[in-house]
C-alpha positions as CSV (number, residue, x, y, z in Angstrom):
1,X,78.1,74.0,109.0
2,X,79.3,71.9,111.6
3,X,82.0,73.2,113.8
4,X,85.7,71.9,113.9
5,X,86.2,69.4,116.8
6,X,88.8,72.0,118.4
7,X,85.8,74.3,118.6
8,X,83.4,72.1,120.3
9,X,86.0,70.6,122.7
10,X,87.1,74.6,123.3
11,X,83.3,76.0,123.7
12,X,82.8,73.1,126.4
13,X,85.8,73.5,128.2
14,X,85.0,77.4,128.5
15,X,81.6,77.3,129.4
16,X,82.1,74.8,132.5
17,X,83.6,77.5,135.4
18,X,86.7,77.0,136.6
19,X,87.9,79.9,139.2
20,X,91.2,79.1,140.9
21,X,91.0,76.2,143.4
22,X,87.4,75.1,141.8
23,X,88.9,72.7,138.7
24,X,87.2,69.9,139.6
25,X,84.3,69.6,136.4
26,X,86.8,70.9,134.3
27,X,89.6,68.4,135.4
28,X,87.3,65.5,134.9
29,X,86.1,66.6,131.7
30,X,90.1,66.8,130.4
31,X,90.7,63.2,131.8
32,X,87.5,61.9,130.3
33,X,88.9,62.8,127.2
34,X,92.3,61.3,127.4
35,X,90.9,58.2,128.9
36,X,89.3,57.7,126.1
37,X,92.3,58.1,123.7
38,X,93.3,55.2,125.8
39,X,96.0,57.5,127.8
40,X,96.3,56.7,131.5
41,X,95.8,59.7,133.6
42,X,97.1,60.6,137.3
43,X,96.5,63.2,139.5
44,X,98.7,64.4,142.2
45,X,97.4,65.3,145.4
46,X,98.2,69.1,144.9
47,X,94.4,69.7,144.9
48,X,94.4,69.5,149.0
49,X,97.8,71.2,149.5
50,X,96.6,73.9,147.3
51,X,92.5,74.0,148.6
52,X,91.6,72.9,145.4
53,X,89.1,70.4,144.0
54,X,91.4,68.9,141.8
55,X,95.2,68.5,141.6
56,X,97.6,68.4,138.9
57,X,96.5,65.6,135.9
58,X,99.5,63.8,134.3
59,X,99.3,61.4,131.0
60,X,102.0,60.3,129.1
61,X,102.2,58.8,125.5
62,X,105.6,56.1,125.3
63,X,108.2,56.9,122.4
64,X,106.9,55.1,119.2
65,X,110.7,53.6,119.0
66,X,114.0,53.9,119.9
67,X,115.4,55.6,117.7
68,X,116.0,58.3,119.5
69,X,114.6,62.3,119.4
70,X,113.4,64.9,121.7
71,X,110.8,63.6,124.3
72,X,108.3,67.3,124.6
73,X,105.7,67.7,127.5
74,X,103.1,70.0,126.9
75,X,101.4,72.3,129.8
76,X,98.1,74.5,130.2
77,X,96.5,75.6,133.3
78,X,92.7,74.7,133.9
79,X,92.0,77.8,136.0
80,X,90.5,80.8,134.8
81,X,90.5,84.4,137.0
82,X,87.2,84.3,137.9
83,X,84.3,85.3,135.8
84,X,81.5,87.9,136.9
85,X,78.9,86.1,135.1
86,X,77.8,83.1,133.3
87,X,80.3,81.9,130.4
88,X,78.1,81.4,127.2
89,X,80.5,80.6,124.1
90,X,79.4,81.8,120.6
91,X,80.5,81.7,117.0
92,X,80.5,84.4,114.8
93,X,82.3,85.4,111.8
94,X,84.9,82.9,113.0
95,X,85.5,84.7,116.2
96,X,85.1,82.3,119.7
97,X,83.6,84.9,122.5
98,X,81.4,85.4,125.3
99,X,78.1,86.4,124.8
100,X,77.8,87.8,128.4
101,X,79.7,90.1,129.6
102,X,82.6,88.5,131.3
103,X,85.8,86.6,130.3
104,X,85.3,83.7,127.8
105,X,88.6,81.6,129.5
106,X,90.6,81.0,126.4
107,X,93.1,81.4,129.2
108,X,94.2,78.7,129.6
109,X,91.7,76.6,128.0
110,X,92.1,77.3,124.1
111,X,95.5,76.0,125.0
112,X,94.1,72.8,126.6
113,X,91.7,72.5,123.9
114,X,94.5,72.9,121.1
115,X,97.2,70.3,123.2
116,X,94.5,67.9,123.7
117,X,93.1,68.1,119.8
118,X,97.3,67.4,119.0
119,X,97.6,64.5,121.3
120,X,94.2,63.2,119.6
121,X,95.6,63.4,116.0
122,X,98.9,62.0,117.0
123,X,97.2,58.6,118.8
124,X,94.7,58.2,115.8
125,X,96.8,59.0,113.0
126,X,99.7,56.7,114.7
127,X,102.1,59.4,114.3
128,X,105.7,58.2,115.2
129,X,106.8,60.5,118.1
130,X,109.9,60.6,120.5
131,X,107.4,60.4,123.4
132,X,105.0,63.2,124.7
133,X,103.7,64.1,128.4
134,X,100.9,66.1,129.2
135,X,100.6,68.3,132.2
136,X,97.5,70.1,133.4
137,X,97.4,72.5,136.4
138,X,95.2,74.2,138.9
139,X,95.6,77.8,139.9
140,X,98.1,79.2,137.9
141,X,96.1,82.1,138.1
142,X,97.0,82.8,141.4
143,X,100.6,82.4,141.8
144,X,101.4,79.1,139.8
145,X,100.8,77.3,142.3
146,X,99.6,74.0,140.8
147,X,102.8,73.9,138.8
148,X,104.8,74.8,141.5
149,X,103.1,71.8,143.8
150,X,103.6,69.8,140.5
151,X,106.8,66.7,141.1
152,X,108.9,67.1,138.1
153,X,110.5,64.0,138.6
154,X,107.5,62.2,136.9
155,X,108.8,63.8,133.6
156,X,111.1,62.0,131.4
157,X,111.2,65.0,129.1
158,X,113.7,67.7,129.3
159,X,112.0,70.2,127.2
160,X,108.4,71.6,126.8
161,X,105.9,74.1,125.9
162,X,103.2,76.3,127.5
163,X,100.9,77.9,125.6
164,X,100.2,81.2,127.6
165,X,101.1,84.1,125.8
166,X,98.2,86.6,125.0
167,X,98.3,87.7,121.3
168,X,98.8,87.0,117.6
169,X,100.4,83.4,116.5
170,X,103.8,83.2,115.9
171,X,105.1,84.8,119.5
172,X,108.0,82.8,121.1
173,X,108.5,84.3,124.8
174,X,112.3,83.9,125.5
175,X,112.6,86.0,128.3
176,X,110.3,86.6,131.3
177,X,110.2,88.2,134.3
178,X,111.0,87.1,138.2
179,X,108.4,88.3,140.2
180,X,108.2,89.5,144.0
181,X,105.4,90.5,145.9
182,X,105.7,93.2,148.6
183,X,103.4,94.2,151.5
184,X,103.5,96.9,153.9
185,X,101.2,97.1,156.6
186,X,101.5,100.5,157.9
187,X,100.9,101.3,161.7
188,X,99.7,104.2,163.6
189,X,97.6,105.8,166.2
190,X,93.4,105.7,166.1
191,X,91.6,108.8,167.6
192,X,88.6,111.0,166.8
193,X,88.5,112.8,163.6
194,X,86.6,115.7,165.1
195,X,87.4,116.1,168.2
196,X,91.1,115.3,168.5
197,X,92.6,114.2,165.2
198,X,96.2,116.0,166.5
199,X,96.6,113.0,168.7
200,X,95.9,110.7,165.8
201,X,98.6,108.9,163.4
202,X,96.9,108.3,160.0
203,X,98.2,105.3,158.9
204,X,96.3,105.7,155.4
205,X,98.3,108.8,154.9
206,X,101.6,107.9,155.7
207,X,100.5,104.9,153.0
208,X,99.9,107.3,150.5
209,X,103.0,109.2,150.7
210,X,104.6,106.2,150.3
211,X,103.2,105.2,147.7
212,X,103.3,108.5,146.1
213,X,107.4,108.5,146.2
214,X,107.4,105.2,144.3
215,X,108.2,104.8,140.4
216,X,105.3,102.4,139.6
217,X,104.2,101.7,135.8
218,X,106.6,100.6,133.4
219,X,109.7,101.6,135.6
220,X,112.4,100.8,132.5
221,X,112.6,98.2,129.5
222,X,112.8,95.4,132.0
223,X,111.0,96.4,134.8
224,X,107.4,97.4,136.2
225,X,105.4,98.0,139.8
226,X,102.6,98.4,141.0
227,X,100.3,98.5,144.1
228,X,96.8,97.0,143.3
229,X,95.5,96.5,146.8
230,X,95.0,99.2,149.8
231,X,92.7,98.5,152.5
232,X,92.6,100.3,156.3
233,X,90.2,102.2,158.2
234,X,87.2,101.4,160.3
235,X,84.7,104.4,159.9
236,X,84.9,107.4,158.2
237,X,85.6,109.9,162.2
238,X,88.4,107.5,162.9
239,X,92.2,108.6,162.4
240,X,93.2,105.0,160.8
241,X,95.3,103.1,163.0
242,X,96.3,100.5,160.2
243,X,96.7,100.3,156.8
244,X,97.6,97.5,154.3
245,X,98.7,97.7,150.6
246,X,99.5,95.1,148.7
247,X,102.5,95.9,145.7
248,X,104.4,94.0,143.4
249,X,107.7,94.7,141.4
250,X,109.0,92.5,138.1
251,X,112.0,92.8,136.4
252,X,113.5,90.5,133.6
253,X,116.9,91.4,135.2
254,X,117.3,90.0,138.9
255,X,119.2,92.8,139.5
256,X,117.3,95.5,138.5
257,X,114.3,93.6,140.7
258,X,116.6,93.3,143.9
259,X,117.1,97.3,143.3
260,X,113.6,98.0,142.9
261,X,112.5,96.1,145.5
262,X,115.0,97.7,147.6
263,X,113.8,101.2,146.7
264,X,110.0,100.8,147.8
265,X,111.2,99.1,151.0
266,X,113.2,102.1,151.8
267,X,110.1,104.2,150.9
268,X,107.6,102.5,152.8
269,X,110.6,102.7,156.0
270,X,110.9,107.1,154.9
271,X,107.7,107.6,154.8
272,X,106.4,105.9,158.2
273,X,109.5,107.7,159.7
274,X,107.3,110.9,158.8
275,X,104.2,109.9,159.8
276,X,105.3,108.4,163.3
277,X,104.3,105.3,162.4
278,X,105.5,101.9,162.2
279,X,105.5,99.5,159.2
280,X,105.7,95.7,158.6
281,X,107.1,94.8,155.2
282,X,106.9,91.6,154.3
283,X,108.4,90.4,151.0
284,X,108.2,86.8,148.9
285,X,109.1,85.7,145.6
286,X,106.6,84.4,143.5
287,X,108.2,83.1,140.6
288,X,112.2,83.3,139.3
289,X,112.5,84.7,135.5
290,X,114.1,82.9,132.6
291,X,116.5,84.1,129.6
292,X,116.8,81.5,126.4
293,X,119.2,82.3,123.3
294,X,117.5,82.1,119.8
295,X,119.9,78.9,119.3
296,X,118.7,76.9,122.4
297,X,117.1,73.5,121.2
298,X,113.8,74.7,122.8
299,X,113.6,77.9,120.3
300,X,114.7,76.3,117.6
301,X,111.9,73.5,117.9
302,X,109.2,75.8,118.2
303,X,110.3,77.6,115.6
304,X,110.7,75.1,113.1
305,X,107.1,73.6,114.3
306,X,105.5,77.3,113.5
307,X,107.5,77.5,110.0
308,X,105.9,74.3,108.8
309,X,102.2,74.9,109.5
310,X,102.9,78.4,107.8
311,X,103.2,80.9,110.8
312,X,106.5,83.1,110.8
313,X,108.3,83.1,114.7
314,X,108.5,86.1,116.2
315,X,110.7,86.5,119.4
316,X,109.2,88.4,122.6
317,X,110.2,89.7,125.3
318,X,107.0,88.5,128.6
319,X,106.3,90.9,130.9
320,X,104.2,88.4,133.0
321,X,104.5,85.0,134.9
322,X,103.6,81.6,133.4
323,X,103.9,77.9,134.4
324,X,107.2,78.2,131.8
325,X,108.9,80.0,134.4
326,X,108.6,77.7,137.2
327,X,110.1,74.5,134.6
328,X,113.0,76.3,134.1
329,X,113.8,77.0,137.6
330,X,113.5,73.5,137.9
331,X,116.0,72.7,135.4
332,X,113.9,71.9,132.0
333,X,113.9,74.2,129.0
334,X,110.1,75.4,129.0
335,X,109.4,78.0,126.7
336,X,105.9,79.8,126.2
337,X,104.3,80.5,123.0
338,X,101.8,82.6,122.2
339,X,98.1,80.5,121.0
340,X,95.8,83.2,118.9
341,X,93.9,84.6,122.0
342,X,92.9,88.2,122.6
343,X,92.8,90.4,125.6
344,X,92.9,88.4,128.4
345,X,91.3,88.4,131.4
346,X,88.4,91.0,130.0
347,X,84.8,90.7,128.7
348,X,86.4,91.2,125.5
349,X,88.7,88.0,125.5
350,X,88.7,86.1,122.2
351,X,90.0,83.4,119.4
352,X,89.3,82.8,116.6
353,X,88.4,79.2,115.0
354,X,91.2,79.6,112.5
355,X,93.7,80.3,115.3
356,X,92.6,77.2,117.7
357,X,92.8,75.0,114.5
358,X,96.2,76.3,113.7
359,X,97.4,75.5,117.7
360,X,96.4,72.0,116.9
361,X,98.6,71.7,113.9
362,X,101.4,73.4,115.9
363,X,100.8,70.9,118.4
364,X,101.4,68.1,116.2
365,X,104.4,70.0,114.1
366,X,105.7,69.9,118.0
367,X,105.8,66.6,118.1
368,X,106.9,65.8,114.7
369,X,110.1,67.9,115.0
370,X,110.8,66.8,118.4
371,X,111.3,63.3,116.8
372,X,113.6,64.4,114.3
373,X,115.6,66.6,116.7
């Protein structure tokens, strides 16, 4: 039995490697395929800002009239994290996976594959529409940064939709997170293990007392931490002289972040006080949360679009960072839904044919409410 164009278009996508900053095949494979829906595609020059092969591709489909609607843009990201070994799409029992063991890259790209089989229907079933953009960005997966190197002024519509939330169909993510990035590089004084470790100033200890003092996990119902880098030391007789970590904090309450974030400075600052050493913090925002009501136009578009192809909305609350959130900084209603795919970013990352044909008819229930809104 043949397999569902969707499918196809989603097994080739995923098994052409695309690691942050190295879009390029898959770019030109997305732009092949609008050019020949007859959409003209741009690209911004984001690629060399960013170091990546490819920038941020842009196509837009005109309103069929003027008799007014919702114009929607549509966004997916064409980066995947990277994968440990070759990417080798399969079918069974319905299910899309890898058959080696590494990610498949249904993030991002079952979503490209489902906005892209939508777009398709509309142009060749000449459905009337209220106007729909298409963005498509490198490395998302590393800090949203092709969305944030994105010009939003090149959109004429006001409200759109990522598909980038892990899970079953049917999720509507109406809250995420802000997002800040911490790092402590932790100073001290280098001397001989053996011989005189007394005059030494471990810098990997005074680390981990810091780190020990800090609440990391799920901190409350808005909030989580972590620290998921630590490097420092030179040879295994050396007192370490320096040590690095590398710690976030998130928190769907700006407030709750500026506290937290507070709190592990202040701990890093206690415990290099202890260990006579010094510390450089340095702190950065990496993305600014969002907050929608379940009566804003945006929800209420998506959820009439899921209604109609059958799937029940479900509001969520995100616990991580999406290209949504940098579109709302920006002043458009973005929300995130969620597109059928399991476990991301894990050998055992999965969709299932049923779910990446229902995206498609989500995509064009999109549309078709948009017009009528």
């Amino acid at each position: 039995m043949a397999l569902p164009d969707v499918v196809t278009l989603f097994c080739d996508l995923a098994a052409t490697p695309s690691p942050p900053g190295e879009e390029r095949a898959v770019a030109d494979q997305v732009a092949a395929y609008l050019d020949e829906l007859g959409l003209e595609v741009s690209e911004d020059d984001a690629g060399a800002e960013l170091g990546a092969t490819a920038g941020n591709l842009f196509a837009r489909l005109p309103p069929t009239d003027a008799d007014g609607g919702t114009a929607i843009f549509l966004c997916a990201h064409l980066d995947t994290v990277p994968p440990t070994d070759a990417i080798e799409p399969v079918v069974e029992d319905g299910i899309v996976r890898n058959a080696r063991p590494t990610i498949l890259g249904a993030d991002n790209k079952a979503a490209v594959a489902a906005m892209l089989g939508g777009v398709r229907r509309v142009v060749e079933e000449g459905l009337p529409h209220a106007g729909v953009e298409l963005v498509f960005t490198p490395k998302e997966e590393t800090g949203l940064e092709g969305a944030k190197a994105f010009d939003v002024s090149r959109l004429e519509a006001r409200t759109g939709f990522v598909y980038d939330q892990e899970g079953p169909l049917g999720q509507l993510v109406v809250a995420a997170p802000w997002s800040t990035a911490i790092d402590a590089v932790f100073l001290g004084r280098a001397a001989h293990a053996g011989i005189a470790p007394e005059d030494g100033r471990s810098a990997i200890l005074t680390a981990a007392r810091a780190i020990g003092d800090l609440r990391l996990g799920r901190v409350d119902e808005d909030s989580t931490a972590n620290v998921g880098v630590i490097r420092g030391g030179s040879a295994r007789n050396v007192v370490c002289d320096r040590c690095h970590i590398e710690a976030e904090a998130r928190s769907r309450d700006e407030r709750k972040l500026a506290g937290l974030v507070r709190e592990m400075v202040d701990s890093f600052a206690f415990a290099a006080a202890i260990g006579e050493c010094e510390v450089e913090t340095m702190i950065e925002e990496k993305y600014r949360g969002y907050r929608f009501r379940p009566d804003d136009r945006v929800v209420q578009l998506a959820a009439a679009a899921l209604r109609r192809v059958g799937v029940e909305p479900r509001e969520t609350l995100g616990g991580g960072g999406a290209d949504a959130n940098v579109f709302n900084e920006r002043g458009l209603a973005c929300l995130n839904l969620s597109h059928g795919v399991e476990h991301f970013h894990s050998p055992e990352e999965h969709v299932s044919v049923e779910d990446l044909e229902r995206m498609v008819d989500v995509t064009v229930a999109l549309v078709d409410v948009a017009r009528a809104a």
